[in-house]
VOPAGU-2260 file (C-alpha; in pm, 1 decimal, decimal comma):
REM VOPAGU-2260
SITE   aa  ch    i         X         Y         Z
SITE  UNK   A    0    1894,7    1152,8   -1709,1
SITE  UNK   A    1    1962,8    1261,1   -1371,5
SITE  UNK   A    2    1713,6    1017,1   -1084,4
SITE  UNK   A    3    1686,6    1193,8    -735,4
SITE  UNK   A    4    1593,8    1016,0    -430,6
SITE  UNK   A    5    1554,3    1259,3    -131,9
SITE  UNK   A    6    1491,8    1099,0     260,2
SITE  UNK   A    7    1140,9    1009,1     307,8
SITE  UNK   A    8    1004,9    1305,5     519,9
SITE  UNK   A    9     680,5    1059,0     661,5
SITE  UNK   A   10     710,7    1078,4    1062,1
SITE  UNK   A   11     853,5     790,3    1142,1
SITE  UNK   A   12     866,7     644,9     797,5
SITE  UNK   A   13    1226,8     394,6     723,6
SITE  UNK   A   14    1187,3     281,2     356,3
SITE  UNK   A   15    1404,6     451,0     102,9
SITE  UNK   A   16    1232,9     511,6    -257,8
SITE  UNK   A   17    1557,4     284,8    -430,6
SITE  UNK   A   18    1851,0      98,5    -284,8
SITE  UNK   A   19    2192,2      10,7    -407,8
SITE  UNK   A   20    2126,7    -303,3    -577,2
SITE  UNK   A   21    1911,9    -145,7    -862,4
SITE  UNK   A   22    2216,3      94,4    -932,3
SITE  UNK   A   23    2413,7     -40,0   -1210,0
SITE  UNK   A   24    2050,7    -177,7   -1422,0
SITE  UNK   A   25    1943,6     242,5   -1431,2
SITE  UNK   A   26    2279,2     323,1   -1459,3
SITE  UNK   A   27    2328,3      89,8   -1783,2
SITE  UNK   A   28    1993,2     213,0   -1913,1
SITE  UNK   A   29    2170,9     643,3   -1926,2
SITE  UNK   A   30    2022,1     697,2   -1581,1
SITE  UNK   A   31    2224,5     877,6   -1306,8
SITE  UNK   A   32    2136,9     839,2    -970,6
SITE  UNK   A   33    2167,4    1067,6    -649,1
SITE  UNK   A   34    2096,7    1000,0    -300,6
SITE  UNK   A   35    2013,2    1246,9     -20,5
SITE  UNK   A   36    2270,4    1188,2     267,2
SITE  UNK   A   37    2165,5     928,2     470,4
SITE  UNK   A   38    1832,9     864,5     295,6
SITE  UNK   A   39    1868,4     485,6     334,4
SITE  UNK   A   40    2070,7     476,0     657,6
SITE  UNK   A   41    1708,9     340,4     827,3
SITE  UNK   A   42    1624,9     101,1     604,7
SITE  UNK   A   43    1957,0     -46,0     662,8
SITE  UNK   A   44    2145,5      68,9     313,3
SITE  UNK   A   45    2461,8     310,6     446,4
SITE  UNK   A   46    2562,6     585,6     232,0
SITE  UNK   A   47    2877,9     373,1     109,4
SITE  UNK   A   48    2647,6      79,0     -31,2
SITE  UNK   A   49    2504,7     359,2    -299,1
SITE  UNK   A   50    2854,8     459,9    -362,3
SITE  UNK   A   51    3003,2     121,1    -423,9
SITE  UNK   A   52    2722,5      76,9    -695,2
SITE  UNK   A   53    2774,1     431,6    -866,3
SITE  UNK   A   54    2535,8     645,5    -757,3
SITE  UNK   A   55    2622,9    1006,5    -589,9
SITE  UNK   A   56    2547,5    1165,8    -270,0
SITE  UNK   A   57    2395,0    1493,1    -249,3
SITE  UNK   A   58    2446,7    1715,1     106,0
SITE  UNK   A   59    2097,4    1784,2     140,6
SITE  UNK   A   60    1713,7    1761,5     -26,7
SITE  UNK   A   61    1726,6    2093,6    -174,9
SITE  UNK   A   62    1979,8    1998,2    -398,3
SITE  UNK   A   63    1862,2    1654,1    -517,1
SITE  UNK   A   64    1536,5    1875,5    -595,7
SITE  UNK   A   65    1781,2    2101,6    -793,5
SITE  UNK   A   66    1997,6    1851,2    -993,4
SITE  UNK   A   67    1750,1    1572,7   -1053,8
SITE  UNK   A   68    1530,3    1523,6   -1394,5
SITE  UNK   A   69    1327,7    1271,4   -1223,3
SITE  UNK   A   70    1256,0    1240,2    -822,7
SITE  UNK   A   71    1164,9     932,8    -675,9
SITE  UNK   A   72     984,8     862,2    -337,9
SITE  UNK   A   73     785,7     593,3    -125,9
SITE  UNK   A   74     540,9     867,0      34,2
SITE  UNK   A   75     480,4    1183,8    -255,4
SITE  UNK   A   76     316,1    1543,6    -110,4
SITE  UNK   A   77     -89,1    1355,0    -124,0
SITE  UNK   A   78      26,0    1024,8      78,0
SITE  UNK   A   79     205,9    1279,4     274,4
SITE  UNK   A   80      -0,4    1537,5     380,9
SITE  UNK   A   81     168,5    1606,1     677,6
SITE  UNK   A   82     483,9    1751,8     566,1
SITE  UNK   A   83     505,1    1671,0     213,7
SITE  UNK   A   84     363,6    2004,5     122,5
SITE  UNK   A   85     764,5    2152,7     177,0
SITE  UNK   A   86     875,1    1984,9    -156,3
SITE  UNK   A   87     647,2    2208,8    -347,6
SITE  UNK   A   88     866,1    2499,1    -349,0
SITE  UNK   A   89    1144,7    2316,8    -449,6
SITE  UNK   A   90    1002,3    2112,7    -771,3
SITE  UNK   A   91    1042,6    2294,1   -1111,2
SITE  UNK   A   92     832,3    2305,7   -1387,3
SITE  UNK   A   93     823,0    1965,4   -1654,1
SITE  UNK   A   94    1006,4    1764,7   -1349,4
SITE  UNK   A   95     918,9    1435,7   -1275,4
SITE  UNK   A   96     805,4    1299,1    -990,1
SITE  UNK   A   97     684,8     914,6    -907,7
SITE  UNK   A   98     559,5     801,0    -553,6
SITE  UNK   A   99     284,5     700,7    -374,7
SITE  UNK   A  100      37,3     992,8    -434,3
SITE  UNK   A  101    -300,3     890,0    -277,8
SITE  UNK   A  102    -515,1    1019,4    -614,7
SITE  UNK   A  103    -825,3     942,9    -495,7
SITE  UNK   A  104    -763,0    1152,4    -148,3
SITE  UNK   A  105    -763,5    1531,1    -192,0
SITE  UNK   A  106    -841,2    1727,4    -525,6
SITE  UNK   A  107    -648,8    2011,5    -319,0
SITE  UNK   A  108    -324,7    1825,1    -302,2
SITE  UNK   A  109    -319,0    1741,6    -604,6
SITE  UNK   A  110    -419,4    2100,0    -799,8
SITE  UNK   A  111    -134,9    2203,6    -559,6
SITE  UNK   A  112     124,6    1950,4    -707,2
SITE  UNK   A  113     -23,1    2038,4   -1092,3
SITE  UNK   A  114      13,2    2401,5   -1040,4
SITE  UNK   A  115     445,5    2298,9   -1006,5
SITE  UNK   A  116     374,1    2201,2   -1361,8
SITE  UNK   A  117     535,0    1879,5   -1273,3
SITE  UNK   A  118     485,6    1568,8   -1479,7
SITE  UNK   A  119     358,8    1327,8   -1169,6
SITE  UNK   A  120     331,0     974,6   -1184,8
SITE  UNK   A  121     150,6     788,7    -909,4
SITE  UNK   A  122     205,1     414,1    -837,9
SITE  UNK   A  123    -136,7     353,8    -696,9
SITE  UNK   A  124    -264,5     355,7   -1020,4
SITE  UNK   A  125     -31,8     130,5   -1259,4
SITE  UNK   A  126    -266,2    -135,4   -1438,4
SITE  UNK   A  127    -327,0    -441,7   -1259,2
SITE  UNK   A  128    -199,5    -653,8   -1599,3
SITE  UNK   A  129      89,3    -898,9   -1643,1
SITE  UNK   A  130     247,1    -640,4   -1842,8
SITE  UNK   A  131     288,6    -455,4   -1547,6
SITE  UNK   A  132     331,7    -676,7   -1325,1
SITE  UNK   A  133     655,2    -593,8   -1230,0
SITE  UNK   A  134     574,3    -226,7   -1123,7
SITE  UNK   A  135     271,4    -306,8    -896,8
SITE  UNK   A  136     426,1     -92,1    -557,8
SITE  UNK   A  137     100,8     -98,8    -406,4
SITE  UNK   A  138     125,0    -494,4    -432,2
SITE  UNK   A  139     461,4    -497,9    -249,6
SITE  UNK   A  140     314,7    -277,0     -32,0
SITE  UNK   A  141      17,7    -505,3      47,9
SITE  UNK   A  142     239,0    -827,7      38,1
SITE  UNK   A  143     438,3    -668,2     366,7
SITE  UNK   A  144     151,0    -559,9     509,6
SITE  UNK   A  145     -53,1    -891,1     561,1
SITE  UNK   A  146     276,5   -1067,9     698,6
SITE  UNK   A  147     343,3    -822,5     937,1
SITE  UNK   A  148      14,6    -799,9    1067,1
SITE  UNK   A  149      -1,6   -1124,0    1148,3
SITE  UNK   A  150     346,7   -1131,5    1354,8
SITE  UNK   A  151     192,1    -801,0    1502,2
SITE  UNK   A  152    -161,8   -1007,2    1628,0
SITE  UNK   A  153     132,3   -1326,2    1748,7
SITE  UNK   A  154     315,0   -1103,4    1932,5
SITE  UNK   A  155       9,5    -952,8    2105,9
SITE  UNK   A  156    -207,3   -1264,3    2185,0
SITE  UNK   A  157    -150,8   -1410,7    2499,6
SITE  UNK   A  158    -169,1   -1780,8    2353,7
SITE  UNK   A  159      45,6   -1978,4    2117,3
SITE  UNK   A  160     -38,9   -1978,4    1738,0
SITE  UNK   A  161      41,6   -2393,5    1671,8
SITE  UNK   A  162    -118,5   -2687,2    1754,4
SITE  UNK   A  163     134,4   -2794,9    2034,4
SITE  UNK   A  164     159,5   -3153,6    2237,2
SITE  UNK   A  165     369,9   -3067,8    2535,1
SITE  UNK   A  166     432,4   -3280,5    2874,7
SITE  UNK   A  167     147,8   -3084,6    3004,4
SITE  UNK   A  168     -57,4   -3179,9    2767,6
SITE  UNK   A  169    -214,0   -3023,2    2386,8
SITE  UNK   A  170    -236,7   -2676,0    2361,1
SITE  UNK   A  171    -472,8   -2601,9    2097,0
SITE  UNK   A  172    -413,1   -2394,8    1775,4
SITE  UNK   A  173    -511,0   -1999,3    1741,8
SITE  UNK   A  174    -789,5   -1913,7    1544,4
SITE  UNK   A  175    -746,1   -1623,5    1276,3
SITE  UNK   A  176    -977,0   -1503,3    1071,2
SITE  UNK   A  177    -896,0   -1259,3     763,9
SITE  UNK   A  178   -1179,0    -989,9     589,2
SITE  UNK   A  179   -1079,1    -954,6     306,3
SITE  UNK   A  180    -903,6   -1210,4      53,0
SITE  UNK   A  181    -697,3    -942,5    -156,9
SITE  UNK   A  182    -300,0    -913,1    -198,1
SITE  UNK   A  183    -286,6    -818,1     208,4
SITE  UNK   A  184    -512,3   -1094,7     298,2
SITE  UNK   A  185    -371,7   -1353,4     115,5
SITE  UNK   A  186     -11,6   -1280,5     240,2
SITE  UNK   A  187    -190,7   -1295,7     627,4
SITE  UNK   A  188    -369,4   -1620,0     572,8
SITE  UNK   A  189     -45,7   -1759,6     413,8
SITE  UNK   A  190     191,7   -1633,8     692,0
SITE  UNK   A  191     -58,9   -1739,8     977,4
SITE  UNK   A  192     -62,1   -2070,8     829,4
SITE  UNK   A  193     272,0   -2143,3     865,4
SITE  UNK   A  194     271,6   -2009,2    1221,4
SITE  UNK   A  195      55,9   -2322,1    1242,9
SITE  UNK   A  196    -278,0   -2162,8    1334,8
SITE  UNK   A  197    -623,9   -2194,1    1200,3
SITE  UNK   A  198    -725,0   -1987,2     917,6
SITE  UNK   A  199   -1075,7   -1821,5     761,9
SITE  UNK   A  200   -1117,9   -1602,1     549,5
SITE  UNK   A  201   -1412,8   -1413,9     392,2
SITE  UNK   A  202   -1425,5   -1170,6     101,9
SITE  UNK   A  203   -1716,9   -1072,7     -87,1
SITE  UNK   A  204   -1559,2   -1151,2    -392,0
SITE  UNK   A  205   -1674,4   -1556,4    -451,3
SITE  UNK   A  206   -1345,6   -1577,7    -724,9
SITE  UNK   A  207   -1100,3   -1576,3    -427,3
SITE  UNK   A  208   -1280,5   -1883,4    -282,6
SITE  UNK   A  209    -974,8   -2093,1    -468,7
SITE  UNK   A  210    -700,6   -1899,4    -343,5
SITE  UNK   A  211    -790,3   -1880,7      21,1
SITE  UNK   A  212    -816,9   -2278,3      42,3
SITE  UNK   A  213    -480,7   -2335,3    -185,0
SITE  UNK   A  214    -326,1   -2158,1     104,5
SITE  UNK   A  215    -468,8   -2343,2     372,6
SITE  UNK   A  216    -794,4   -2144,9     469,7
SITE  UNK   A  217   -1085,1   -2182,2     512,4
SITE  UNK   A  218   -1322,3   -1964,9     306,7
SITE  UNK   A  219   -1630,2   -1837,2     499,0
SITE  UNK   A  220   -1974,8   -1833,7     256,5
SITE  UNK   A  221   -2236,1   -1635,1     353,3
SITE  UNK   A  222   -2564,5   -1648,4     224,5
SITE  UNK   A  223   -2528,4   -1281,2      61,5
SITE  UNK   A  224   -2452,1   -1146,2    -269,7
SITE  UNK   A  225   -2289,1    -867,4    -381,2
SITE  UNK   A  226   -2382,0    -648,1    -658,0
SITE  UNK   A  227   -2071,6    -611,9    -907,2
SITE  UNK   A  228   -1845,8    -775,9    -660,7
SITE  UNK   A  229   -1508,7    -636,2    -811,9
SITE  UNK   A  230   -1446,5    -352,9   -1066,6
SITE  UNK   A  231   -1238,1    -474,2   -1418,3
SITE  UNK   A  232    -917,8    -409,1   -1204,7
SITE  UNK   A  233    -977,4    -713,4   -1011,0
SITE  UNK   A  234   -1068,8    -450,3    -663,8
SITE  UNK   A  235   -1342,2    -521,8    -449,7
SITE  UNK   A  236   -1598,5    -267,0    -492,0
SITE  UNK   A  237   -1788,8     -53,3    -247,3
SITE  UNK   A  238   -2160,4    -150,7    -128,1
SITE  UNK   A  239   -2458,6     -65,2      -4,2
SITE  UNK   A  240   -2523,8      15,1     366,4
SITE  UNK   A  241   -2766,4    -252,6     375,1
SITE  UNK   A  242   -2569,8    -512,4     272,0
SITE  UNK   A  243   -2326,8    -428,9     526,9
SITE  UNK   A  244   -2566,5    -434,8     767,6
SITE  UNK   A  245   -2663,5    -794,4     648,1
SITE  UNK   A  246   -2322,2    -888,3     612,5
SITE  UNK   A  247   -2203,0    -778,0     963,1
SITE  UNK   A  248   -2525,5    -967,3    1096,6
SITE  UNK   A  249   -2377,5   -1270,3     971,5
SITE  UNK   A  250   -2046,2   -1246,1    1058,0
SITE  UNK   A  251   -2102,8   -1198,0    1430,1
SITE  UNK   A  252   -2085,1   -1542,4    1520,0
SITE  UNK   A  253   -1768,3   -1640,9    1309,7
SITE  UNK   A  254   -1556,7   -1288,0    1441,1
SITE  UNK   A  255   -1678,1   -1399,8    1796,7
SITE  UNK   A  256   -1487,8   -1751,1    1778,3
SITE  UNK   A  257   -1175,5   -1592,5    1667,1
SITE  UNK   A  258    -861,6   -1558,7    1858,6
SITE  UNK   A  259    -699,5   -1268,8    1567,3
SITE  UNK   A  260    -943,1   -1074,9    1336,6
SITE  UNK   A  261    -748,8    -951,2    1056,2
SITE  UNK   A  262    -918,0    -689,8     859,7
SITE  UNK   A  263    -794,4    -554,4     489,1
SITE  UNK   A  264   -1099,2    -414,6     366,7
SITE  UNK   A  265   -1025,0     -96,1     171,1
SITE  UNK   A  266   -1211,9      97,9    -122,7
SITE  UNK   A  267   -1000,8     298,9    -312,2
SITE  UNK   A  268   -1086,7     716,3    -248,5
SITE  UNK   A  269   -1413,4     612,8       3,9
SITE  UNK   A  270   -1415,3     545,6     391,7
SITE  UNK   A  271   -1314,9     201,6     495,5
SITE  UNK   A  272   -1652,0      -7,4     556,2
SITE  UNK   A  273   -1732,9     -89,4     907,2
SITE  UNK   A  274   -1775,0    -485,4     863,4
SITE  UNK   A  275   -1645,9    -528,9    1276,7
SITE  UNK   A  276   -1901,0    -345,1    1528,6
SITE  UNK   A  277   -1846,7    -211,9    1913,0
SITE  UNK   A  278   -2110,5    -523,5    1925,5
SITE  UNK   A  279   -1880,2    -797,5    1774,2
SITE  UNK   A  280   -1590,5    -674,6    1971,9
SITE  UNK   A  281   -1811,1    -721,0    2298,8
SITE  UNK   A  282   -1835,9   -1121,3    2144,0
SITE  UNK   A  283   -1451,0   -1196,3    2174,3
SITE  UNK   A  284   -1278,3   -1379,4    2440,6
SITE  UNK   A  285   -1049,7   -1123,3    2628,5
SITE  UNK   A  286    -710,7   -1144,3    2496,0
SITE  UNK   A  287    -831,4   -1175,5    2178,9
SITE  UNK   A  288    -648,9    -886,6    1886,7
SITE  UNK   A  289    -750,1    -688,9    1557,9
SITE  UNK   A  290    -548,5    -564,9    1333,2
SITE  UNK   A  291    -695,7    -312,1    1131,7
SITE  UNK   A  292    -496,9    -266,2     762,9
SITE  UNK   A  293    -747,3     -35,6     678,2
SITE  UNK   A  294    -672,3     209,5     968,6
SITE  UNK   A  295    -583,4     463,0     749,4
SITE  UNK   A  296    -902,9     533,3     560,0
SITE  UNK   A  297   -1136,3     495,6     901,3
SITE  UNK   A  298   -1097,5     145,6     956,9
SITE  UNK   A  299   -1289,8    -185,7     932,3
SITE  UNK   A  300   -1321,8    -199,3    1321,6
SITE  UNK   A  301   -1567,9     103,9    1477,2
SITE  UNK   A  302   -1371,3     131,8    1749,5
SITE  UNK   A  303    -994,6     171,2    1594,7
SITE  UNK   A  304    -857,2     512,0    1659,0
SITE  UNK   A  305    -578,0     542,7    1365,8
SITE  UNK   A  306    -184,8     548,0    1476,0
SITE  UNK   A  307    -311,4     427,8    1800,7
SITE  UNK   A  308    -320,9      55,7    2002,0
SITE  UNK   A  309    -610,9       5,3    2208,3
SITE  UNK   A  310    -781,7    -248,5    2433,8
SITE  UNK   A  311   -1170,4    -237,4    2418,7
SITE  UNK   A  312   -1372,3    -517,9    2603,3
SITE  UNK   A  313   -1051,7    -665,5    2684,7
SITE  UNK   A  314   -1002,7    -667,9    2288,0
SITE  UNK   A  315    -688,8    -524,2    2160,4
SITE  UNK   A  316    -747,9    -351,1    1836,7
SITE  UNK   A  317    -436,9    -194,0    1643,8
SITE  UNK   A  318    -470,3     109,8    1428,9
SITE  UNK   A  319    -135,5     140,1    1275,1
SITE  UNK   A  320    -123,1     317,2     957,8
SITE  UNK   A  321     207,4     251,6     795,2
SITE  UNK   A  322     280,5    -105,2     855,2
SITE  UNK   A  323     540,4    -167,7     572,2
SITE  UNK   A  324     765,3      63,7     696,2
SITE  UNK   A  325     820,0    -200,0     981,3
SITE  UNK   A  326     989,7    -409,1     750,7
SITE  UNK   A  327    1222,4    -140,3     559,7
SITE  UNK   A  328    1509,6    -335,0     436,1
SITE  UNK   A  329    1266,7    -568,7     248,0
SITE  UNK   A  330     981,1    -350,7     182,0
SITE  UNK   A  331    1230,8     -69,7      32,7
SITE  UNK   A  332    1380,4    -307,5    -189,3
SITE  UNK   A  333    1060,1    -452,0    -368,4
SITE  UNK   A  334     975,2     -94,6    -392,3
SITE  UNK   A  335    1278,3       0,4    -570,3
SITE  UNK   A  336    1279,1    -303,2    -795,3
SITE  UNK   A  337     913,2    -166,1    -911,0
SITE  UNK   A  338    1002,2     185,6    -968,1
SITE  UNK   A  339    1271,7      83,4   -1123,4
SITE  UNK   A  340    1104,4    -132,2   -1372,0
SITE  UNK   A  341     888,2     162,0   -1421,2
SITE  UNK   A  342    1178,2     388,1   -1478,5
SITE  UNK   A  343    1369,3     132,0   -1715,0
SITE  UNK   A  344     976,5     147,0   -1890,8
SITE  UNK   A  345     948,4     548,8   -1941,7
SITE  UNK   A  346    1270,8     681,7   -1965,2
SITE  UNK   A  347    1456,2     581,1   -2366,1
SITE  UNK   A  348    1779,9     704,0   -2434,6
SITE  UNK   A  349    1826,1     897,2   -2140,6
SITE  UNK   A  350    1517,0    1175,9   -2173,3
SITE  UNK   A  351    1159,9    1072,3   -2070,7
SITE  UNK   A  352     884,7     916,7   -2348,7
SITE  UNK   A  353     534,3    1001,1   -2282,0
SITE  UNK   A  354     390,6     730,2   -2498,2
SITE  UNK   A  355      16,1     789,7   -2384,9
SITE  UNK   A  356     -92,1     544,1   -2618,0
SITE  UNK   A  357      42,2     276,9   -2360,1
SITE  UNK   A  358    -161,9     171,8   -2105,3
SITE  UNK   A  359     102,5     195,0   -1791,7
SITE  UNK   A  360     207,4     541,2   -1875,2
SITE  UNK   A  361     -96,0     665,1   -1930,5
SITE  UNK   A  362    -278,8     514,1   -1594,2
SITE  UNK   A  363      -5,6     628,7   -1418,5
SITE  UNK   A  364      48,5     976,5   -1540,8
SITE  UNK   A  365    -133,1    1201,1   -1267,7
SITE  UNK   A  366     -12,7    1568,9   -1346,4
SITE  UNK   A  367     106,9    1722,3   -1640,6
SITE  UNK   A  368     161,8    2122,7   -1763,6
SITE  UNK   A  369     -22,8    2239,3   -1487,0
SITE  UNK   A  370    -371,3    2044,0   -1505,5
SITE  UNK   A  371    -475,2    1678,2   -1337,5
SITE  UNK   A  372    -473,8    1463,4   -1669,7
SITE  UNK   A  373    -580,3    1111,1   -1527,3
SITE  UNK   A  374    -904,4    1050,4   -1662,4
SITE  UNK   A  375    -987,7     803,0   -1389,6
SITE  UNK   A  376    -940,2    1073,9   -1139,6
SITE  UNK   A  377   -1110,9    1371,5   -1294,9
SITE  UNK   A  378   -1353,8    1178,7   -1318,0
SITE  UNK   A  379   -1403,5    1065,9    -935,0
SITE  UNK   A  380   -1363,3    1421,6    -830,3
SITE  UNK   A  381   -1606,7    1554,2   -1143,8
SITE  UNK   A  382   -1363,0    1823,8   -1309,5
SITE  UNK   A  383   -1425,6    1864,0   -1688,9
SITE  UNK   A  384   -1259,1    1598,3   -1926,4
SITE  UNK   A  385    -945,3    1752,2   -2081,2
SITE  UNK   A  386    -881,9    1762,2   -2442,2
SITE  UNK   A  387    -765,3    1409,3   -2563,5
SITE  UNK   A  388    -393,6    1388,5   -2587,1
SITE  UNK   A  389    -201,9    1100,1   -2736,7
SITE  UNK   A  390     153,8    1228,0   -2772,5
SITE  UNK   A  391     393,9    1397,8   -2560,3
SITE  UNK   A  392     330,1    1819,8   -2618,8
């Protein structure tokens, strides 16, 4: 079994789908690996450190498409709508493909990748279980996310983040408050904690309460309830406008005494709530910084313009949609320890096993023989439910 990894195509994107170290583990498991030419030069892996651990170089993408059973990326043609759509020409039929596909973004995209007749797996939807706990990508993902944007707000902020007594006198600590309590938010409040500044965090989701204060924070309650708070996956689901509306009422006060607003607030396949208004913004000292995780989808903030760094009401608000790729040596090796897991999980005695019976492969499986065959998804964008299939055809 032959594992491609082409150069990530993104503008401007560094990670590299696996690096060096996980090698020798596919390698032991039948798998043979090989790397486009200077795939993981950005991320800081040289050609040489794939190499020394086994794996082969190919001269160009073309022929990694050509030789490879299985091709690996960070960003797949759907989280890559910019340029991704060249690969299509170049995958053949029953080839597999595992990335980052965005399945809840365009039914287009992905009839386009399904018409390849490519067997696609997307990460974004592996099963939020213990079982699969090893192969959660978009947790990684998250993970780098909420510590970077936290050194991104330091950086920015004209003040200090600690508590500091000094010979001319105590400078008091930052105050940052984080929207949303999920993997992202949790990694902020953590990392501004130990920059020594003082940390809230809300989340409509009551259950985080815990984790928030174990890490230092404070949690913010307001008197609100959500219906159905978080799907069975343990997400934060999508409300009503006039809850929104209640719950940006009440949060007013508490974004207006913050130094950093932090938001992380994302619904998968929907536009990112509003929860910070042109209003609120108005409310902050000048100096003050957002930092907008959910940039991508619309943003938390009304007035972030995506891929772009702003100052509004002496506010500045950053948009920046691919935030892990700041951190590319780390954030490209958790991602290749998941995929790899995930690989070591599908592929037995060198060939791929489509056990649909389990849970990971079938959540995971996006495309197959020309159709979209991920329940969840036909079912978001209403196409008719396919025959049931249990076995590999």
């Amino acid at each position: 079994m032959i594992v491609g990894v082409p150069k990530e195509s993104f503008p401007g994107e560094r990670r590299v789908a696996l690096v060096p170290m996980v090698v020798p583990n596919l390698a032991k498991a039948g798998m043979e690996v090989i790397v486009e030419r200077g795939a993981g030069i950005k991320a800081g892996y040289p050609d040489t450190a794939y190499t020394d651990k086994g794996a082969k170089m190919a001269p160009d993408r073309a022929t990694v498409f050509g030789t490879a059973e299985v091709v690996v990326q960070v960003l797949s043609y759907g989280s890559n709508e910019r340029v991704g759509r060249a690969d299509l020409p170049l995958i053949r039929r029953d080839q597999a493909l595992i990335g980052f596909m965005r399945p809840m973004g365009s039914v287009h995209i992905l009839q386009e990748i399904a018409s390849t007749g490519a067997t696609s797996f997307s990460v974004e939807l592996m099963p939020r279980t213990t079982r699969a706990q090893s192969m959660d990508a978009l947790s990684s993902m998250a993970t780098i996310c909420g510590y970077k944007a936290v050194l991104t707000a330091a950086d920015i902020l004209p003040k200090l983040f600690p508590m500091m007594t000094t010979a001319a006198g105590t400078i008091t600590p930052a105050r940052v408050l984080i929207i949303g309590a999920g993997v992202a938010g949790l990694q902020a409040i953590a990392t501004a904690r130990r920059l020594g500044a003082v940390v809230s965090a809300y989340d409509l989701r009551p259950a985080v309460k815990e984790q928030v204060q174990s890490l230092g924070g404070r949690f913010v309650e307001l008197p609100i309830e959500a219906a159905g708070a978080q799907d069975a996956r343990g997400y934060a689901t999508a409300q009503d406008e006039s809850f929104y509306a209640r719950q940006r009422e009440l949060m007013k006060q508490v974004v207006g005494q913050s130094d950093v607003v932090i938001t992380t607030a994302v619904v998968p396949g929907k536009k990112a709530p509003v929860l910070v208004t042109a209003e609120m913004v108005r409310g902050m000292a000048p100096g003050s910084v957002i930092v907008d995780l959910a940039a991508e989808r619309g943003g938390n903030c009304e007035l972030t313009f995506p891929e772009k760094t702003v100052v509004e009401h002496g506010v500045t608000i950053v948009g920046e949609i691919n935030m892990a790729s700041r951190v590319p040596y780390h954030a490209s090796q958790m991602y290749a320890r998941n995929v790899s897991a995930f690989l070591l999980h599908i592929v037995k005695q060198g060939r791929l096993n489509l056990d649909l019976g389990d849970e990971i492969t079938r959540e995971t499986l996006m495309t197959r023989g020309g159709e979209i065959v991920q329940s969840r998804v036909r079912e978001f964008f209403s196409l008719p439910a396919l025959a049931l299939q249990t076995s590999p055809s």
